[in-house]
C-alpha positions as CSV (number, residue, x, y, z in Angstrom):
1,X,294.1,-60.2,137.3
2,X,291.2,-58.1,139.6
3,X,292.2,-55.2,141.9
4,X,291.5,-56.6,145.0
5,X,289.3,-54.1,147.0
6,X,291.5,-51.3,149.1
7,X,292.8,-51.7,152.1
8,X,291.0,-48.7,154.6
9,X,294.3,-47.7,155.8
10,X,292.5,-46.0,159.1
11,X,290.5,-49.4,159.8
12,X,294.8,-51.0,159.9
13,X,296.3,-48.4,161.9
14,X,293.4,-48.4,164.2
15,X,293.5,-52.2,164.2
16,X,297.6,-51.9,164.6
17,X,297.2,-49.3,167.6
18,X,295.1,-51.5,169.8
19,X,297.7,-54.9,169.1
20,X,300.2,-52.0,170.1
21,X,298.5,-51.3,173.2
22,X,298.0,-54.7,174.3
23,X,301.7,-55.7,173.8
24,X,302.9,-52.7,176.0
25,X,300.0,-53.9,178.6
26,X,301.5,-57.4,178.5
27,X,304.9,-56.3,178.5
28,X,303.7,-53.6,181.8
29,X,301.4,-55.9,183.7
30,X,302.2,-59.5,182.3
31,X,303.9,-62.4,184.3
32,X,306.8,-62.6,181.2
33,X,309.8,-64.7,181.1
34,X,312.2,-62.1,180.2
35,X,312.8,-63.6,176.5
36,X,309.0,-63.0,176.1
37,X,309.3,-59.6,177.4
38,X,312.8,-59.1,174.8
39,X,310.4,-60.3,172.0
40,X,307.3,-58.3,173.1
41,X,309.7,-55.4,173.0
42,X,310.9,-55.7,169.1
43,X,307.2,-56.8,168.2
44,X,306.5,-53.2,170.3
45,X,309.4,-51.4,168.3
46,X,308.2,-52.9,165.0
47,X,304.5,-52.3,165.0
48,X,305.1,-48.4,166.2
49,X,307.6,-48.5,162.7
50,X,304.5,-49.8,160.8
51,X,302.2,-47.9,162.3
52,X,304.0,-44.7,161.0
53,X,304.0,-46.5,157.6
54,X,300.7,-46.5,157.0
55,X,300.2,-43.4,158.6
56,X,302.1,-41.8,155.6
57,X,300.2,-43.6,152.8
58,X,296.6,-42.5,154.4
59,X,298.1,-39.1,154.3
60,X,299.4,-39.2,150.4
61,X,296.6,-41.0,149.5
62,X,293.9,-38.5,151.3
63,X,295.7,-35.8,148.2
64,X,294.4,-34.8,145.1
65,X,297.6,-34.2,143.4
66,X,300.3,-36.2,145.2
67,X,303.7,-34.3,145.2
68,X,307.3,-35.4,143.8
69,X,308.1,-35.4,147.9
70,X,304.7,-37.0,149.2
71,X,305.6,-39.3,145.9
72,X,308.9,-40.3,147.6
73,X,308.0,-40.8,150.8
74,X,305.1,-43.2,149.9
75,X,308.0,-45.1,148.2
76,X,310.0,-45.1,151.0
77,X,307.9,-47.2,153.5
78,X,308.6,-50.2,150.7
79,X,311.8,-52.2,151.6
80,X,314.3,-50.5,148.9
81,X,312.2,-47.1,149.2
82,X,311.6,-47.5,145.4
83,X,308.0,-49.2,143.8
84,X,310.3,-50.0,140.6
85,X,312.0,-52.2,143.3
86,X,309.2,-54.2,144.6
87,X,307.9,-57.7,143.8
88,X,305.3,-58.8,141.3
89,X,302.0,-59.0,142.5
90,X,302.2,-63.0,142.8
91,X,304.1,-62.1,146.2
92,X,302.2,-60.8,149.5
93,X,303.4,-57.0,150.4
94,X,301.7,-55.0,152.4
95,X,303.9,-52.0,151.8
96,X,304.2,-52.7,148.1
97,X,300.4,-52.8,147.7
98,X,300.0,-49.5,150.7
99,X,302.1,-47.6,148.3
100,X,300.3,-48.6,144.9
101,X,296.9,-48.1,146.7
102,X,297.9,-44.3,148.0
103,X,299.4,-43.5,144.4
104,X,295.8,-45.0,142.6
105,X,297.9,-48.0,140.7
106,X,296.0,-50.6,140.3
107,X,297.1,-54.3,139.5
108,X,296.6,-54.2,135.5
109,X,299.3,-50.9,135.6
110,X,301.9,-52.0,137.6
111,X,301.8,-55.5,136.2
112,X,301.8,-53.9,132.3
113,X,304.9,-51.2,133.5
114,X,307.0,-54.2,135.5
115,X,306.6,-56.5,132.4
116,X,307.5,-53.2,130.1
117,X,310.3,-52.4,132.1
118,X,312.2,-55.9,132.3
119,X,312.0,-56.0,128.6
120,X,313.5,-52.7,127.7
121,X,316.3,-53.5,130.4
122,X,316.7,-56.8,128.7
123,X,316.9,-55.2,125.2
124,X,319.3,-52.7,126.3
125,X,321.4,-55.3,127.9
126,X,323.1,-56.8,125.3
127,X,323.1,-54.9,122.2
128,X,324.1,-57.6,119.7
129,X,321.0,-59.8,120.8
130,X,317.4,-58.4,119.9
131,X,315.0,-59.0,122.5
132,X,311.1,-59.3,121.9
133,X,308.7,-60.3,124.3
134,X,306.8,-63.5,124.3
């Protein structure tokens, strides 16, 4: 498993500003059927949500020393606001891997603490069984 290289979080939100921008265009000047206009709306509504997402992981990840707060705000742009949450890397997530990149862990940590984790859970579990990893 190789870190894949970062994701310039200014090069996305720039990128996501300018789709932005031409969706309120077509919405404004566009011969829409009113469904299209309904869907150009929640695509509108959506990428101004993601646009503040990544807006907060190029600010934590711009800091030296991240914060406790900065910490939990990163976290909360992932879907249950919580990195211990989120899937293993075999799964495409944008806000998974936003929040790893502006907290600096790469693939070889998380993958070592989610393995780590799910086997002191499982140990814990049931305390009549042992549990040992394979």
């Amino acid at each position: 498993m190789t870190d894949a290289r970062p994701i310039s979080f200014s090069q996305l939100i720039k990128r996501s500003r300018f789709n932005l921008e031409s969706a309120k265009n077509a919405v404004r000047f566009g011969e829409n059927e009113q469904s299209d206009v309904e869907a150009l709306e929640i695509y509108i509504q959506n990428l101004e949500g993601d646009i503040r997402k990544l807006e907060i992981a190029q600010e934590v990840e711009q800091k030296q020393v991240p914060t406790q707060e900065d910490i939990v705000k990163v976290m909360g742009i992932t879907c249950y606001a919580n990195l211990g949450y989120c899937c293993g890397l075999d799964k495409v997530c944008i806000w998974r891997d936003s929040c790893r990149q502006a907290l600096g862990i790469s693939d070889r940590n998380y993958a070592e603490v989610k393995e780590a984790t799910i086997w002191q859970m499982l140990s814990k579990a049931d305390k009549k069984k042992t549990v040992s990893s394979i």
